[in-house]
C-alpha positions in Angstrom: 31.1 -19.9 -9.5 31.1 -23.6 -11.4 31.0 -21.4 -14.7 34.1 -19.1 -13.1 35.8 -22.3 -11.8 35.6 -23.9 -15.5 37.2 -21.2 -17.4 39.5 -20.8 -15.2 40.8 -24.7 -15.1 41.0 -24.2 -18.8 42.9 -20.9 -18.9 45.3 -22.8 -16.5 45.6 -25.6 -18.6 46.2 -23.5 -21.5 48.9 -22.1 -19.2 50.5 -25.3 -18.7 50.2 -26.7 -21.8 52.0 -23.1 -23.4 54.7 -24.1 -20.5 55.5 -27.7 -21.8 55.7 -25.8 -25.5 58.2 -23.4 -24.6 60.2 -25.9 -22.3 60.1 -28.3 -25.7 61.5 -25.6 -27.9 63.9 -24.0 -25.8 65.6 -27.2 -25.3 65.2 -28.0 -29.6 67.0 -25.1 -29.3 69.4 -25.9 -27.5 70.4 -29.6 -28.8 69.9 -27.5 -32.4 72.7 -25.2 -31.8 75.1 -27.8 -29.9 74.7 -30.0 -32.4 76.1 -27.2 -35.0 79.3 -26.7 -32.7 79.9 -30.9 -32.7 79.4 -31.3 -28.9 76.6 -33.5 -28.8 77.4 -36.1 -31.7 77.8 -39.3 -29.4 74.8 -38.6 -27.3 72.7 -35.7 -26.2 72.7 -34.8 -22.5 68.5 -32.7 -21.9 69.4 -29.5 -20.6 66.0 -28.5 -19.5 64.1 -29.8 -16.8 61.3 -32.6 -17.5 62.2 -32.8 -21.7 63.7 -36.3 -21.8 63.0 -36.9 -25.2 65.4 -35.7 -27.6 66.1 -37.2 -31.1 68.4 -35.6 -34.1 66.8 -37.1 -37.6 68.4 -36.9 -40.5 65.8 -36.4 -43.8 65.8 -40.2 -44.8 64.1 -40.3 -41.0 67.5 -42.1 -39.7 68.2 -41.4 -35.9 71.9 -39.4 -35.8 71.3 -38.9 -32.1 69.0 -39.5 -29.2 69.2 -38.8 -25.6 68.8 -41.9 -22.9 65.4 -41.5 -22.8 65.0 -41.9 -26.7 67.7 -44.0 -27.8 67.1 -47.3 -29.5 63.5 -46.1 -30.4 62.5 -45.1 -34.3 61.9 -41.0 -35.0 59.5 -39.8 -32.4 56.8 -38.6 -35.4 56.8 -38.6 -38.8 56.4 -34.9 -39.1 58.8 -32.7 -40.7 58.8 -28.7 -40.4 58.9 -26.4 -43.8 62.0 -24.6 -45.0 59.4 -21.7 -44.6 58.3 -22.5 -40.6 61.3 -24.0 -39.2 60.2 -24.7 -35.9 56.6 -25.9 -34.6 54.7 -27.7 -32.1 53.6 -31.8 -32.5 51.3 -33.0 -30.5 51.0 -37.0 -31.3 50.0 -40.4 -30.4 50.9 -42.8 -32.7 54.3 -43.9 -30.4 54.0 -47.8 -29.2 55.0 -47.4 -25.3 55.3 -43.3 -25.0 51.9 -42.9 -25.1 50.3 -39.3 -26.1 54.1 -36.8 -26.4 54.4 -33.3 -27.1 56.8 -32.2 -29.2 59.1 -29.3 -30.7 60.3 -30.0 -34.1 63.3 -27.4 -35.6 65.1 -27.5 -38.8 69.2 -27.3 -37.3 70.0 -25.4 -41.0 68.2 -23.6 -44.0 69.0 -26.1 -46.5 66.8 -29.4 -47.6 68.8 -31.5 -46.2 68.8 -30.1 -42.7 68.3 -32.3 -40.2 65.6 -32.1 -37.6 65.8 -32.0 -33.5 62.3 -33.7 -31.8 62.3 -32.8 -28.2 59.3 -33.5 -26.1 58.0 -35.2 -23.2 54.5 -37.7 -22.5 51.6 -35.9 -21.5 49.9 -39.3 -20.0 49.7 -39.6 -16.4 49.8 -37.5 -13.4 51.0 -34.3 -14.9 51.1 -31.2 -12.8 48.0 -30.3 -15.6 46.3 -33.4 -14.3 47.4 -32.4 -10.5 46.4 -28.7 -11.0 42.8 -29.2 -12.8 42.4 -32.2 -9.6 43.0 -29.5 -7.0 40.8 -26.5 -8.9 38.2 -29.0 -9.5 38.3 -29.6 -5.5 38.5 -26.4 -4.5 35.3 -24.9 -6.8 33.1 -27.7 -5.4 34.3 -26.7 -1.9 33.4 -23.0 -2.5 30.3 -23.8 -4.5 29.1 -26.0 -1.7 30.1 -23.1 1.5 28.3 -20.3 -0.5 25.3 -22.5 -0.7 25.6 -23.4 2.7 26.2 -19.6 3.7 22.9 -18.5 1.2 21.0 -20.7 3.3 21.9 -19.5 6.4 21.5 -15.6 5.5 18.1 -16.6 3.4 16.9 -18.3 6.2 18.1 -15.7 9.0 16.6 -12.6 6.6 13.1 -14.5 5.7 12.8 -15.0 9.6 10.5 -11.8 10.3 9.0 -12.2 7.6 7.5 -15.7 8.1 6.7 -14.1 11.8 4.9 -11.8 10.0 3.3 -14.7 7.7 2.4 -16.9 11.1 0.8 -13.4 12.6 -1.5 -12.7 9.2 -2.6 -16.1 9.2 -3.8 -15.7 12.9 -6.1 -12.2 12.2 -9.7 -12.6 11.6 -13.2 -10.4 11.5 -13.3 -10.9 14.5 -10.2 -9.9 16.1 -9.0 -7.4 14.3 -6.5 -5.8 16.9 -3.6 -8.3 16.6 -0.5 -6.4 14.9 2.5 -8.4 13.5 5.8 -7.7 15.1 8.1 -4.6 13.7 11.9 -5.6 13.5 13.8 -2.7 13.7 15.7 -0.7 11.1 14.1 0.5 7.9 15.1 -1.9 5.7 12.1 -3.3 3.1 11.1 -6.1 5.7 10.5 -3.3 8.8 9.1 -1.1 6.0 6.7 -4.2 5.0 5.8 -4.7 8.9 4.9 -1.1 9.2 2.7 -1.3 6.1 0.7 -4.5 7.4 0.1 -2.8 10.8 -1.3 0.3 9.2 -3.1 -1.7 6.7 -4.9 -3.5 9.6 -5.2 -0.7 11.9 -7.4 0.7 8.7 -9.5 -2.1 8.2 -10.1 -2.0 12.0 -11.6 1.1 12.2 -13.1 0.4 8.9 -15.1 -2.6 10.7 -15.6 0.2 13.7 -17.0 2.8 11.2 -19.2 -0.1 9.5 -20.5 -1.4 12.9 -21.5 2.3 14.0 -23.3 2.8 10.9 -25.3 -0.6 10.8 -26.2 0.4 14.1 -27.1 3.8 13.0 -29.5 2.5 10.3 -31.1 -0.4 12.2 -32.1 2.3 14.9 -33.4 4.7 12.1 -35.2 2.3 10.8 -36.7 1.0 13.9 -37.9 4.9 14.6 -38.9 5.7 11.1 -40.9 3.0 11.3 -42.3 4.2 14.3 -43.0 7.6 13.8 -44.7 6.9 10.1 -46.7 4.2 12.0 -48.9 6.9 14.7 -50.0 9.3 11.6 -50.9 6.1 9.3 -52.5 4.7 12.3 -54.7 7.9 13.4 -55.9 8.0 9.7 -57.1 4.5 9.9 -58.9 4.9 12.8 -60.9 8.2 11.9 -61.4 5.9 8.4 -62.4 3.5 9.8 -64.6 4.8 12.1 -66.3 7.0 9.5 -67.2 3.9 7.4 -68.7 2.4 10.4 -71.2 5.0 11.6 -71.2 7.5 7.9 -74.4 8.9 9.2 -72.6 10.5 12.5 -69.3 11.2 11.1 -68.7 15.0 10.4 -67.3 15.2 7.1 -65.4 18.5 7.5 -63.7 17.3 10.5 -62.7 13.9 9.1 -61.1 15.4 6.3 -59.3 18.7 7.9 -57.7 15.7 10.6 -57.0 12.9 8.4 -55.2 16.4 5.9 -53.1 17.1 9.1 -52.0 13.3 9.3 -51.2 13.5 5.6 -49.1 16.8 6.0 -47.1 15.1 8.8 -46.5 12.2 6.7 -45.3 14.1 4.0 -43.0 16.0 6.0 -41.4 13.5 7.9 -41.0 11.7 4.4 -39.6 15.4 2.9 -37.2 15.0 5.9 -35.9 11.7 5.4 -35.4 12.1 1.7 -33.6 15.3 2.6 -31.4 13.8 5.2 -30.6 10.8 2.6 -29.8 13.4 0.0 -27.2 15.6 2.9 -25.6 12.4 3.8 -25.3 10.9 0.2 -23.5 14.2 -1.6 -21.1 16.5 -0.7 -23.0 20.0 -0.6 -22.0 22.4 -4.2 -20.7 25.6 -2.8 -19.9 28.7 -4.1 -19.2 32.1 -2.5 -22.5 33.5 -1.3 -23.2 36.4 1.5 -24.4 35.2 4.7 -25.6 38.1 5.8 -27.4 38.6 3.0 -29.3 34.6 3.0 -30.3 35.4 6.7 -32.4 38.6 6.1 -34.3 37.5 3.1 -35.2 34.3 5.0 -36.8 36.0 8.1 -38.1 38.1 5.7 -40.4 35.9 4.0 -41.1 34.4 6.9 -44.5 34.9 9.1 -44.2 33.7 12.7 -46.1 34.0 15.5 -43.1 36.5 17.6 -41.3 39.1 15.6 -37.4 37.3 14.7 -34.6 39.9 16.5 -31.7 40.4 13.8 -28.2 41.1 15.3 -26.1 40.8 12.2 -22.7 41.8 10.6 -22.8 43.4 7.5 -20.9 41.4 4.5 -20.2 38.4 6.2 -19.6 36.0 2.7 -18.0 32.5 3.1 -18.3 29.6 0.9 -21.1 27.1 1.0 -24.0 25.7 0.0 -26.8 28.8 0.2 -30.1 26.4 -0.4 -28.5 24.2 2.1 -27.8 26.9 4.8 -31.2 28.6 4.0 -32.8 24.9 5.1 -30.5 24.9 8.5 -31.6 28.2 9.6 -35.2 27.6 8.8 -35.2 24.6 11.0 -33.8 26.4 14.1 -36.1 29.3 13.5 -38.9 26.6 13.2 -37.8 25.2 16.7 -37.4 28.3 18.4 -40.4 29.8 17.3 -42.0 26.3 18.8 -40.9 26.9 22.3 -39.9 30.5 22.6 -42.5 32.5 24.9 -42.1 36.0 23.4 -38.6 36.4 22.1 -36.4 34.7 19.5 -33.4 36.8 17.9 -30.2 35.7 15.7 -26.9 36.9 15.5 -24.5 36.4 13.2 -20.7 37.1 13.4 -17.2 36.5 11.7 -13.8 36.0 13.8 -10.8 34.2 12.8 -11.7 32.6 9.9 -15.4 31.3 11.2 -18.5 32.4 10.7 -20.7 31.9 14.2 -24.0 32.0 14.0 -26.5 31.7 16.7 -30.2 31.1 17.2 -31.6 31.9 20.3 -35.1 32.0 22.7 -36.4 32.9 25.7 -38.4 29.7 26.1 -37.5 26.7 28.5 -34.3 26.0 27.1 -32.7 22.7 26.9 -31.0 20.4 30.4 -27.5 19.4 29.8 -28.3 16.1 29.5 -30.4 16.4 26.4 -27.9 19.0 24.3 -26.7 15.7 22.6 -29.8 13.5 22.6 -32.0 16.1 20.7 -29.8 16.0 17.6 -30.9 12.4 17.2 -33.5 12.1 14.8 -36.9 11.6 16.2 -35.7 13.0 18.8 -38.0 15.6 20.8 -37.8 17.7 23.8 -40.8 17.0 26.6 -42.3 20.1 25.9 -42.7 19.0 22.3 -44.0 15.7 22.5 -47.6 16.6 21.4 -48.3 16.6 18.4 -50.0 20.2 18.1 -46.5 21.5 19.0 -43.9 18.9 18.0 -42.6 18.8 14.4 -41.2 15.6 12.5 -38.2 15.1 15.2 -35.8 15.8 12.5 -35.3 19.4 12.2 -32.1 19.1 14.2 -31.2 15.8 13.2 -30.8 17.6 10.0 -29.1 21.1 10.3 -26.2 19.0 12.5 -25.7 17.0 9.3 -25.9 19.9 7.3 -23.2 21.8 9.3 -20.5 18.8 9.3 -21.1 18.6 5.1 -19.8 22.1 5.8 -17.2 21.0 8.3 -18.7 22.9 10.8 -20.2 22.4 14.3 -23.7 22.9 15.8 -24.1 23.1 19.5 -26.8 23.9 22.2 -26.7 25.8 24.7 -28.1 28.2 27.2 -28.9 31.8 25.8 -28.6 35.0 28.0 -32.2 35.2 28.0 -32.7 31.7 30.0 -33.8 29.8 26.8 -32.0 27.4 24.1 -29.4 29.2 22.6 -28.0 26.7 19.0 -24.7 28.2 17.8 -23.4 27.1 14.4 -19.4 27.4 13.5 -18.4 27.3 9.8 -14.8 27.9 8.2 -15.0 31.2 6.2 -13.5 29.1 3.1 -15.4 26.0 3.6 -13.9 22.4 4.2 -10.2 22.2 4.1 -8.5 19.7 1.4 -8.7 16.0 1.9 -11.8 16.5 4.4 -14.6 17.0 2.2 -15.9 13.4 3.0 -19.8 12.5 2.4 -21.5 14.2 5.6 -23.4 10.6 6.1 -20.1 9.1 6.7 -18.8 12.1 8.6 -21.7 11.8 11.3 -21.3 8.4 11.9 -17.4 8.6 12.6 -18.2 11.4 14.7 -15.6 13.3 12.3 -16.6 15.2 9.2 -13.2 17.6 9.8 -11.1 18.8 12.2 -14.1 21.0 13.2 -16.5 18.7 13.6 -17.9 17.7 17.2 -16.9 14.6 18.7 -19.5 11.4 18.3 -21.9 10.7 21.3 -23.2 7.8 20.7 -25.4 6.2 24.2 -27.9 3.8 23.8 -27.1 3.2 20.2 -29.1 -0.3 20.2 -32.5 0.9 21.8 -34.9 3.0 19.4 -35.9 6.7 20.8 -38.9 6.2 20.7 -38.4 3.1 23.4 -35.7 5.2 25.4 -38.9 8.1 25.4 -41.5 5.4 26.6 
């Protein structure tokens, strides 16, 4: 506005200024053409408002006329207009007791010795120029100092929410991460920015939730990792140890055929660990494969104690991982041979875009209350507590994280026959887009898809092993 303000005061002076001009010409004019008719010999009588200085010159710079104003005074400039440009403006200031005057010069007639009309006026002192830049200069100032005022105010009133939101950001910490700053309403950019905060914190919430579960996860891993690696190392030492203590009673055969059994356990339950690390650290490579197909060669090469019952459709294909899937069913043929009593079948179907299948014995099945439990890893069943019949305690553990890397769910439940029935569900064209997540992370959150089973997590601080004893 002060740069607006300035051009305008000096566009309005110009204004003024071109006023005082044309008022000082039209009366030259004026004097000019009585002066020709003989009316204004004895005196001139200003004809136009505010010029009040009028002089006739003659060439030698002799006063022939003047009007009250400028009577008795010498030529009002020393200027004299061209036979070419008759007429033109003067500003000057070399008048003792005038001061600063504006004037019109004009030639009366063509010839050289034409005599001259000066009419003018003083530009010193309050003139409506001074008077008019006075009042624009006030007025600016006035406007430039409300719409600072107002700026203020509607700065200040907009940036409100947003130093709400400033006061309620500086407030969150780790360890309170449920606070939300406050919304305003509309959709302007400060309700968008409110919005964005709250679903930027509402993110790193259930990030520290996901983090939390996980810790927990590992630390009670490790606690029955440790555990379960400690009673085979442990049995070895003692047959060792006894053997080198009393060589001459120790049956060689013996010693080694046990302490090879506690080596075999170790390696599988270190086989299992490194294949549950490598499930929950990749996303499985799939490719279309025929189910159908994976599930006879594998009880094929198989050689169980009870005969394996196949109840399959033919062509069943689906896309997955087949050296993955081929590890899944081997683990729930392992357990079911374990516990079955003279029965264990499969079935395999394909409805709606799923492919079910389903493992299933005639042993002594599984309460409610452990479905859940015996996914944990370490986790074991009473019946299969001793060691002749128990395996690593991670079969499971590790076909449920194989079937959420496939999006997929695996249940237990009872079969017709009495026993444990586990039924596996799998989308047909494997995980949809933007839910292929690592299947480590997907078991934690108790996600893994929209098909994934929700998490149960009970006891998540105390070791199985400790829960078992």
């Amino acid at each position: 506005m002060i740069p607006t303000g300035i051009l305008g005061s000096v566009l309005a002076r110009q204004a003024f200024s071109t006023r005082v001009w044309l008022d000082a010409r039209q009366e030259a004019a004026l004097t000019a053409a009585a002066w020709r008719t003989g009316h204004m010999r004895n005196g001139i009588t200003p004809q136009v408002n505010g010029i009040d200085l009028v002089q006739v010159v003659a060439p030698d710079h002799h006063v022939l006329s003047a009007s009250p104003a400028a009577r008795g005074r010498p030529p009002l400039t020393s200027f004299w207009p061209s036979e070419d440009d008759p007429m033109q403006d003067v500003q000057t200031c070399t008048h003792d007791g005038l001061g600063c005057l504006r004037l019109s010069a004009l030639r009366m007639m063509p010839g050289p010795d034409s005599p001259v009309v000066y009419a003018g006026r003083p530009i010193d002192g309050f003139t409506p120029v001074g008077m008019f830049d006075l009042l624009f200069t006030a007025e600016v100032a006035v406007l430039v100092l409300l719409t600072a005022w107002a700026a203020w105010k509607v700065a200040g009133r907009t940036l409100r929410p947003v130093e709400a939101i400033r006061s309620d950001l500086a407030a969150v910490n780790v360890n309170d991460l449920d606070t939300r700053v406050p919304e305003p309403a509309g959709d302007d950019e400060i309700a968008r920015l409110a919005r964005t905060v709250n679903s930027t914190l509402a993110r790193i919430e259930q990030a520290k939730i996901t983090t939390e579960r996980a810790l927990r996860r590992q630390r009670e891993f490790a606690a029955d990792a440790s555990h379960e690696l400690r009673t085979p190392l442990a049995g070895l030492r003692a047959q060792l140890e006894e053997a080198q203590l009393h060589p001459d009673e120790t049956d060689l055969r013996s010693l080694l055929r046990d302490a090879l059994l506690d080596v075999g356990r170790l390696e599988a339950i270190i086989d299992d660990l490194l294949l549950l690390a490598k499930v929950g650290a990749t996303a499985p490579g799939r490719k279309p494969m025929d189910l159908s197909a994976l599930v006879r060669d594998e009880v094929a090469r198989r050689t169980d104690r009870l005969p394996v019952r196949l109840r399959l459709a033919d062509g069943v294909r689906m896309h997955a991982a087949p050296r993955h899937l081929a590890r899944l069913l081997t683990n729930l043929l392992d357990n079911a041979q374990r516990h079955a009593r003279s029965l264990v079948e499969v079935e395999l179907r394909r409805e709606s875009g799923f492919v079910e299948l389903s493992v299933s014995d005639d042993g002594p099945g599984v309460p409610v209350s452990e479905r859940e439990r015996i996914f944990e890893r370490f986790a074991r069943s009473d019946t299969a507590r001793s060691r002749g019949r128990g395996g690593t305690g991670l079969g499971l553990a590790i076909a449920r994280d194989i079937a959420r890397a496939h999006c997929g769910t695996l249940v237990a439940t009872e079969s017709v026959y009495s026993g444990a029935m586990f039924v596996l569900r799998l989308p047909v064209s494997g995980c949809p887009q933007n839910t292929d997540a690592a299947p480590a992370q997907a078991a934690i959150s108790g996600g893994g898809g929209p098909y994934a089973e929700p998490s149960q997590v009970t006891d998540a601080l105390t070791p199985v092993h400790e829960r078992r004893a």
